[in-house]
C-alpha atoms as a printed R data frame, in Angstrom:
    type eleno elety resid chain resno        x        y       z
1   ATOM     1    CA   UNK     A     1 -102.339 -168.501 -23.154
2   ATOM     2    CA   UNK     A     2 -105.600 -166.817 -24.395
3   ATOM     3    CA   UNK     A     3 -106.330 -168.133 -27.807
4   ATOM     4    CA   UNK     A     4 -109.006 -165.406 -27.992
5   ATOM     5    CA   UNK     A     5 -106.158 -162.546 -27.804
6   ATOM     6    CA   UNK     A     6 -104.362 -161.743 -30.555
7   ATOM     7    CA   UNK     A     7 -101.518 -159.607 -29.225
8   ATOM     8    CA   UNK     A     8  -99.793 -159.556 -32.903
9   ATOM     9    CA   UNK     A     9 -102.492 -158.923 -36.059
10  ATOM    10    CA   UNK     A    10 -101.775 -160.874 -39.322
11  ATOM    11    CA   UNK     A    11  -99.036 -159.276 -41.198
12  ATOM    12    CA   UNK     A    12 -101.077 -157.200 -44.264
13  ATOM    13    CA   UNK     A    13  -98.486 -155.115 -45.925
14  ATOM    14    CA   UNK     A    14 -100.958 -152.326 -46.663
15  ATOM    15    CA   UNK     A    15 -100.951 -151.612 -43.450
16  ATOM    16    CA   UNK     A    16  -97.777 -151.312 -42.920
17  ATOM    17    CA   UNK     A    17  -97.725 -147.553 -43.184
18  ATOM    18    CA   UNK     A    18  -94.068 -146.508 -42.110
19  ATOM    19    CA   UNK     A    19  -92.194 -149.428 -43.461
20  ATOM    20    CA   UNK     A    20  -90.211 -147.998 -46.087
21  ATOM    21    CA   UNK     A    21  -87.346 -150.732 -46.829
22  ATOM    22    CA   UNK     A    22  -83.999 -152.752 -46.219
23  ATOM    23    CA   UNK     A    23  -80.908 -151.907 -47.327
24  ATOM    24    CA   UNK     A    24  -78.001 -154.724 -47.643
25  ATOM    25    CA   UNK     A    25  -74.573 -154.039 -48.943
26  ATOM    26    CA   UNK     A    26  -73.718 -156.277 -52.028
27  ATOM    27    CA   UNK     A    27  -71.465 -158.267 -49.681
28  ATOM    28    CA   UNK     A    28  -73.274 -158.021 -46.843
29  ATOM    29    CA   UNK     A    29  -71.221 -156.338 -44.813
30  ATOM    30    CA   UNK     A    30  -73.720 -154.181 -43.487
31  ATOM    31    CA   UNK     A    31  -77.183 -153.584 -43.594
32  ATOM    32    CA   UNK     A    32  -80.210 -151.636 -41.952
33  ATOM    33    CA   UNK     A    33  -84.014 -151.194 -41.940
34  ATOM    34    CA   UNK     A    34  -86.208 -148.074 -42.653
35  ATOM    35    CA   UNK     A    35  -89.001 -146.593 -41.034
36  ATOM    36    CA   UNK     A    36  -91.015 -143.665 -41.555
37  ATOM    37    CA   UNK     A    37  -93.678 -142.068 -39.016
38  ATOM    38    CA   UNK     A    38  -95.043 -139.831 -42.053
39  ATOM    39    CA   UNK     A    39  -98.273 -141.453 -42.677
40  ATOM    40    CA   UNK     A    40  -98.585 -141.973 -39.059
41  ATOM    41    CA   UNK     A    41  -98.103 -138.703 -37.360
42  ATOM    42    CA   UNK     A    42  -95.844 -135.796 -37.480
43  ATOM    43    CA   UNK     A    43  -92.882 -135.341 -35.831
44  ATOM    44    CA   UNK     A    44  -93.422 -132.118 -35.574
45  ATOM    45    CA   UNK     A    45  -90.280 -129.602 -33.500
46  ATOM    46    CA   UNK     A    46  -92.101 -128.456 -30.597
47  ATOM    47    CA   UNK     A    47  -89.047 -127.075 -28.601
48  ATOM    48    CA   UNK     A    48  -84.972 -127.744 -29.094
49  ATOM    49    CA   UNK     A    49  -82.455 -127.691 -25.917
50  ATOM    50    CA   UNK     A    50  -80.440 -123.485 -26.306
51  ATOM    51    CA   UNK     A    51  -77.605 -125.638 -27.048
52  ATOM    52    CA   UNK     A    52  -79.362 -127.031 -30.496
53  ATOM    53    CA   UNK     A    53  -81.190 -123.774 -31.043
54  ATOM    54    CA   UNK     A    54  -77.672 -121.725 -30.636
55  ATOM    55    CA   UNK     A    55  -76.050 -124.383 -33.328
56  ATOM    56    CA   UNK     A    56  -78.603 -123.568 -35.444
57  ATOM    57    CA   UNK     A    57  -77.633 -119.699 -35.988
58  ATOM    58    CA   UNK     A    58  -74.066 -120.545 -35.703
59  ATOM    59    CA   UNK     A    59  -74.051 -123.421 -38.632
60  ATOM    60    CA   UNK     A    60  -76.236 -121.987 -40.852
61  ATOM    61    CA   UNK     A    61  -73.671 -120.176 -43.665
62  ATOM    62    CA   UNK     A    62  -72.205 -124.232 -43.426
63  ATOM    63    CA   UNK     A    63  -75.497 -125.221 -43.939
64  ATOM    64    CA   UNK     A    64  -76.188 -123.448 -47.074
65  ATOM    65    CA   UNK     A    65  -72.942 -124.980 -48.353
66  ATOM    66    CA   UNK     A    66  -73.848 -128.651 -47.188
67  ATOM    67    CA   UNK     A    67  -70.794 -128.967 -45.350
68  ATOM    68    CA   UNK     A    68  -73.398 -129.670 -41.710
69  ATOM    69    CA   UNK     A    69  -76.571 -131.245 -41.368
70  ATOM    70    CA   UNK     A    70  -79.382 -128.567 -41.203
71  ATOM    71    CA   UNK     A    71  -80.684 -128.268 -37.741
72  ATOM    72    CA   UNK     A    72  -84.612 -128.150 -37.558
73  ATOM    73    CA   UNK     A    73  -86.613 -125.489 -36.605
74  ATOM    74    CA   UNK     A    74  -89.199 -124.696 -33.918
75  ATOM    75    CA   UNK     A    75  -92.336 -126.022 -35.832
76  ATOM    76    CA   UNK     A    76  -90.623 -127.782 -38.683
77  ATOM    77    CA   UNK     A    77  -92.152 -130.916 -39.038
78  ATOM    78    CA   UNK     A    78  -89.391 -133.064 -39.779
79  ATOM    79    CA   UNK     A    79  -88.974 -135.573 -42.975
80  ATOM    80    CA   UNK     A    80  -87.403 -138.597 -41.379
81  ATOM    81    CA   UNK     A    81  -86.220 -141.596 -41.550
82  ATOM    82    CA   UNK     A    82  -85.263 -144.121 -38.759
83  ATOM    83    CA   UNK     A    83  -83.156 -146.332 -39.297
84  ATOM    84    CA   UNK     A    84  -83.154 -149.715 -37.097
85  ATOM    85    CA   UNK     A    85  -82.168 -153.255 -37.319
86  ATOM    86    CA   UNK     A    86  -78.087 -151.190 -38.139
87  ATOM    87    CA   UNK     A    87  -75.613 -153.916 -38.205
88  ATOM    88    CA   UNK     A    88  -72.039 -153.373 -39.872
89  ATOM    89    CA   UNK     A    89  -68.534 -155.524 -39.831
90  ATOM    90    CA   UNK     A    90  -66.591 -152.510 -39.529
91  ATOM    91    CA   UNK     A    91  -65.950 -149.285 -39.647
92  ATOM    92    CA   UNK     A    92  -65.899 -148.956 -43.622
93  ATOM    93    CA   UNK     A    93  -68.910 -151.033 -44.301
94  ATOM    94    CA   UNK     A    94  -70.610 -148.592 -41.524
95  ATOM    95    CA   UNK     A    95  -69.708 -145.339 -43.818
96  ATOM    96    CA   UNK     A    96  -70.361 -147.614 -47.173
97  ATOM    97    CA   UNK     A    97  -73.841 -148.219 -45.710
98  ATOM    98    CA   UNK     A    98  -74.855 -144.552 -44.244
99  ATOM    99    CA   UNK     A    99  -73.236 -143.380 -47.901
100 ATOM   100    CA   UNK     A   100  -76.458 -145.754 -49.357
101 ATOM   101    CA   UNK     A   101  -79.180 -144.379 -47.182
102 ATOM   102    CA   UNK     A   102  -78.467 -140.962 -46.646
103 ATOM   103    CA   UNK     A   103  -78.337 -140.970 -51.064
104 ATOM   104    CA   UNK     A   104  -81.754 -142.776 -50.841
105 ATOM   105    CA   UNK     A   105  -82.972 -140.463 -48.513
106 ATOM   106    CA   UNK     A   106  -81.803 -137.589 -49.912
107 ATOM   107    CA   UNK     A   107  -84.061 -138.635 -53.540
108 ATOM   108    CA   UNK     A   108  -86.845 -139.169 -51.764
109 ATOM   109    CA   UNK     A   109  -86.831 -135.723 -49.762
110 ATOM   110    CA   UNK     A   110  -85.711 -136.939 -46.656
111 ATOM   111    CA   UNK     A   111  -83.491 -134.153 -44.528
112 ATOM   112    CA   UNK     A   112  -83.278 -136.426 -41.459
113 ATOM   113    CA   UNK     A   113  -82.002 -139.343 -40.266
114 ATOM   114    CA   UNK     A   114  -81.775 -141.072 -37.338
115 ATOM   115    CA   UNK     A   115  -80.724 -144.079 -35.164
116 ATOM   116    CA   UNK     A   116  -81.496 -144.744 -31.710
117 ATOM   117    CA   UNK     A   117  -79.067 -146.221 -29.850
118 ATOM   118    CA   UNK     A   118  -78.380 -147.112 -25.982
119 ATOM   119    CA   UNK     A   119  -75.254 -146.948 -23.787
120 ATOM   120    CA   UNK     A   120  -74.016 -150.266 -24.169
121 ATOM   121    CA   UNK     A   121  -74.707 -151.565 -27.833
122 ATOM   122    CA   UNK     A   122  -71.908 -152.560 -29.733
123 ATOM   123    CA   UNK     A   123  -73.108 -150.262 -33.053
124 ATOM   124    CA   UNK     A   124  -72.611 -146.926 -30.459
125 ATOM   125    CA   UNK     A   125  -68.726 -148.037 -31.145
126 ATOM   126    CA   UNK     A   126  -68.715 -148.732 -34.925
127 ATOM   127    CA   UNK     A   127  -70.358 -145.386 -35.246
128 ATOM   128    CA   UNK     A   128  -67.971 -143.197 -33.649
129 ATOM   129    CA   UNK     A   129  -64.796 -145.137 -34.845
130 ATOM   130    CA   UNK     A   130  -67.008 -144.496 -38.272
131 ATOM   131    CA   UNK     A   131  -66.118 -140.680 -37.808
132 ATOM   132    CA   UNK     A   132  -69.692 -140.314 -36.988
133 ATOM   133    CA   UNK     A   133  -70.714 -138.354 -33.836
134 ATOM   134    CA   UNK     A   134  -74.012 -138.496 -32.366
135 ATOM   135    CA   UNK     A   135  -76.142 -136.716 -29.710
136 ATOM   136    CA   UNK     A   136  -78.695 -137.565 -27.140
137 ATOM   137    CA   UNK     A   137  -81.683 -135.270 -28.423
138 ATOM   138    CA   UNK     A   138  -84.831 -135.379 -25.865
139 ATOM   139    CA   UNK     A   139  -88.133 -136.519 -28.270
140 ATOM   140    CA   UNK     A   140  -91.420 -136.425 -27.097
141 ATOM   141    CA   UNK     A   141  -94.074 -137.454 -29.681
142 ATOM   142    CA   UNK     A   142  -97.786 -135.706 -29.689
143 ATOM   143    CA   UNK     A   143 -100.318 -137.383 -32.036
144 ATOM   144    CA   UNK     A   144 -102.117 -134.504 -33.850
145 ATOM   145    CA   UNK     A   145 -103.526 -133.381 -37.144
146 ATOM   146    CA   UNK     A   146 -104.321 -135.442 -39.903
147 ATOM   147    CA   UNK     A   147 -101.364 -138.000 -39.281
148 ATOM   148    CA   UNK     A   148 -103.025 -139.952 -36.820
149 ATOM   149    CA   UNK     A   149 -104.304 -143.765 -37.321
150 ATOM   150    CA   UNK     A   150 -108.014 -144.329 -38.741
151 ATOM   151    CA   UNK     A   151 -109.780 -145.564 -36.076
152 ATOM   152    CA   UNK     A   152 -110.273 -149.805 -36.642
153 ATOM   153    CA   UNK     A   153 -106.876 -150.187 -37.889
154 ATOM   154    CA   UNK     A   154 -104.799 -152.850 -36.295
155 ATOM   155    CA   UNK     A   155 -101.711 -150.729 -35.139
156 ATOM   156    CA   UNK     A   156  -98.746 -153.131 -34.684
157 ATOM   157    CA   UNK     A   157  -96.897 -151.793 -31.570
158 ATOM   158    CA   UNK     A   158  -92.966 -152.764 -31.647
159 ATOM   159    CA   UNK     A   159  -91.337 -153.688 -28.181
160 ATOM   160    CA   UNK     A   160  -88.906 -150.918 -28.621
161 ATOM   161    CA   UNK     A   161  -91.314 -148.376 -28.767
162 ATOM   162    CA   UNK     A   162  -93.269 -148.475 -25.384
């Protein structure tokens, strides 16, 4: 061990630019963090698969009527949220909990959110037997315009991101 490298810098909530809150069911039954990349880049839409961009003209009377999620545009930079840390009991305290944060997000003019979730993890289940469906959606992020990091700030780089 180095004691003159600090891998990890000293936790200064300030600087915690994308950390946007928890959110625990009463019983705690179910719970999740959220995250934000606003203030630290834009997620902008660079390119969808045809199969998104043909969904997109297909949904879009369904749309208007908020009966399906709005699929972005080419260029749209989106207004996210992603949610991590997801843990539920069951099935109900899964839809009690996504019934919190999509509200929540919905106030504070979010029109996305999303969960990223591997093959094997146990929530993948919970989701679908949720009467949730999800989709593997290739994202590629490019660090441009003004949402980029001053330079001298102490980024904190999670595990799950590299």
């Amino acid at each position: 061990m180095n004691p003159g490298l600090a891998m990890v810098p000293d936790f200064t909530p300030e600087l915690m630019h994308g950390a946007v809150g928890s959110v625990l069911l009463d019983d705690g039954s179910a719970g999740c963090s959220i995250w934000s990349n606003e203030n630290l880049m834009a997620e902008e839409v660079v390119r969808l698969p045809p199969a998104l961009r043909m969904a997109r003209r297909l949904l879009a009377p369904l749309v208007r009527v908020n009966v399906v999620p709005a699929i972005p545009r080419s260029g749209e930079v989106l207004k996210s949220w992603f949610l991590f840390d997801l843990f539920a009991r069951g099935p109900a305290d899964l839809r009690a909990l996504l019934r919190t944060v999509n509200a929540q997000a919905i106030e504070n003019g979010r029109t996305v959110l999303y969960v990223l979730v591997q093959d094997g993890d146990p929530i993948r289940h919970r989701i679908r037997s949720a009467g949730f469906f999800f989709m593997t959606v290739p994202y590629v992020c490019l660090a441009k315009g003004d949402k980029t990091p001053a330079e001298g700030e102490r980024l904190y780089l999670d595990i799950r991101d590299i």
